[in-house]
N, C-alpha and C positions, 0 to 999 in steps of 0.2 A: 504494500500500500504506500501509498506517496507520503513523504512525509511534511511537514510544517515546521519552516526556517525562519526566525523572523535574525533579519540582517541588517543592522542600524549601527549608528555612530552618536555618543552622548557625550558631553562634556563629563568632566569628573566628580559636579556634585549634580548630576543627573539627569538635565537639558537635552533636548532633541535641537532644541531652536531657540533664539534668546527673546526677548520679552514684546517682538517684533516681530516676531518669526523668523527672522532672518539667519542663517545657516553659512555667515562668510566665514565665522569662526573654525569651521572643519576643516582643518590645518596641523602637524605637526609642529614643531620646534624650532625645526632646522631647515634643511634645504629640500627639496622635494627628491635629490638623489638618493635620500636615505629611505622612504618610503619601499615597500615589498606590497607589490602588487594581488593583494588579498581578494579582491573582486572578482579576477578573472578565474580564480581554481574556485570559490564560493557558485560561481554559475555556471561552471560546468554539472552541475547535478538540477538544476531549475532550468524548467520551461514556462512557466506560469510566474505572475506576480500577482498580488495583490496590493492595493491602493485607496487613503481616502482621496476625496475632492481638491482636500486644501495641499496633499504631498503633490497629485498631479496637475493641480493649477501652478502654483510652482515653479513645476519641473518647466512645462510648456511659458512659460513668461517671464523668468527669469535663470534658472537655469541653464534651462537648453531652450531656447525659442526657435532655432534656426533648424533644431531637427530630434525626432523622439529617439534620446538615447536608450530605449531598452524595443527597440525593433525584432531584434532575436528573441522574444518571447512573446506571449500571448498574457495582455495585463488585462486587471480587469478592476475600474476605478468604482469604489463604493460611492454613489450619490442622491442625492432627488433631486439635482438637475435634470435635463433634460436632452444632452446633446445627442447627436447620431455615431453611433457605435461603426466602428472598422472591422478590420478582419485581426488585428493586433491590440488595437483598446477598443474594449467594451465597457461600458458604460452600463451601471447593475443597479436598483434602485433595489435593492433585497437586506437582510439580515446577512453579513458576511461571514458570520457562521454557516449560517444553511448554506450558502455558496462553498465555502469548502469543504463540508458535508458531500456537497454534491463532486464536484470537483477530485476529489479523494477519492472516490470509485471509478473516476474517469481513468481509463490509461493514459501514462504519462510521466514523465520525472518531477521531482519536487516542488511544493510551491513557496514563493518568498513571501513575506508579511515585509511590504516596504514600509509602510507608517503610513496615515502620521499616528499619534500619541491614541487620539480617542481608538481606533482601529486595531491598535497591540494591546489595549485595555480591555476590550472585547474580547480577544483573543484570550489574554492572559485568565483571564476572570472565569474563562469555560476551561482552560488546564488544557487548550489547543495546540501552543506550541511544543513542539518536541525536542527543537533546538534552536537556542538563543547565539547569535555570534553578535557581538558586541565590543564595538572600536572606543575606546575610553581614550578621547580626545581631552590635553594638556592646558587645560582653560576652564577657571571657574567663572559661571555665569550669574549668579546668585538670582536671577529668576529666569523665566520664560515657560516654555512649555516642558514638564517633565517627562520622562518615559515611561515609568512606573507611575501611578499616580492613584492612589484609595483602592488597591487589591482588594479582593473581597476573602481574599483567601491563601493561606502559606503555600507555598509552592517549594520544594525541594529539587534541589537540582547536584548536578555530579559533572566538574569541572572535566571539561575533556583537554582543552588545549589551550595554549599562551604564547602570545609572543611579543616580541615588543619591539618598535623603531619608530624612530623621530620623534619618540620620545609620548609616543603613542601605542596603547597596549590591547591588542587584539585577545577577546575573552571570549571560549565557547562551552556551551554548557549544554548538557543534555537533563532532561528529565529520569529523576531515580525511581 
C-alpha cells in the first residue's frame, strides 16, 4: 500500500512560514555549495502530492510563477475554490483525508503531504502520516505559522535518519 510522506522545512522553534507567510527565510548558513540535494532521492519514491490553496497559490505567484515546479507528479490542491483542474493539478473540494483514503488503494508510488500547516494538522490528528522528513532550518522566527499546532493527540514516532549541512538538519521519523 502507498505510503504517506509528509516532506516540509521548519524553522527551529517551529515555523512553516513567518508571520507573513513568507518563506525567504528557507536558507542555510552558509553558501549554497554546502547544501546535499535531499529533494531529488525524497521523490524518487512519490508520484502524487498533496496540497492546500494557500501552499499552491504561493507556489504559482510567487514562487514559481513562470512554471509548475512539480510537473512530474500528479498534485492534487485541497480547496473550495473553484478553478479548472488539468491533467497534473487537480483541484478537490473534499475532506483530504477521504482523498487519501481513496488514493491509497489506487496503484501507485507514495504520496507527499506538501502543507500548508492547516492540511499536516489534519493529517496529523487522524495518525495519517507514516513518515515525517523534516529540514530544521537555522532561524528562529518567534511567530508565524506553526507546523504542529493543538495535536489532538501523542503520536510516537522512531527516528530513522539525520543528517546535517549548512548548518541545516534533515530529520526523518517513522511511526512506532
Amino acid at each position: 500500500m502507498r505510503k504517506i510522506s509528509l516532506f516540509i522545512a521548519m524553522s527551529l522553534d517551529g515555523y512553516i512560514a513567518d508571520s507573513k507567510g513568507g518563506v525567504d527565510w528557507l536558507k542555510g548558513q552558509g553558501s549554497e555549495n554546502e547544501n546535499i540535494d535531499v529533494y531529488s532521492e525524497f521523490v524518487k519514491n512519490i508520484d502524487t502530492i498533496l496540497m492546500g490553496w494557500n501552499t499552491y497559490h504561493q507556489i504559482v505567484t510567487e514562487l514559481s510563477p513562470e512554471e509548475w515546479v512539480y510537473s512530474d507528479f500528479t498534485t492534487y490542491v485541497i480547496t473550495h475554490n473553484d478553478p479548472i483542474s488539468s491533467d497534473k493539478i487537480r483541484f478537490k473540494n473534499m475532506n483530504p483525508v477521504d482523498l487519501v483514503k481513496q488514493l491509497k488503494e489506487e496503484n501507485g508510488k507514495d504520496i507527499w503531504i506538501c502543507g500548508g500547516a492547516n492540511l499536516v494538522q489534519q493529517f496529523v490528528n487522524r495518525d495519517f502520516i507514516d513518515c515525517y522528513y523534516i529540514t530544521v532550518i537555522p532561524t528562529l522566527l518567534g511567530s508565524g505559522i506553526r507546523l504542529f499546532e493543538n495535536a489532538k493527540h501523542e503520536i510516537k514516532l522512531r527516528l530513522l535518519y539525520t543528517q546535517s549541512y549548512n548548518g541545516m538538519v534533515d530529520l526523518v521519523y517513522g511511526r512506532r
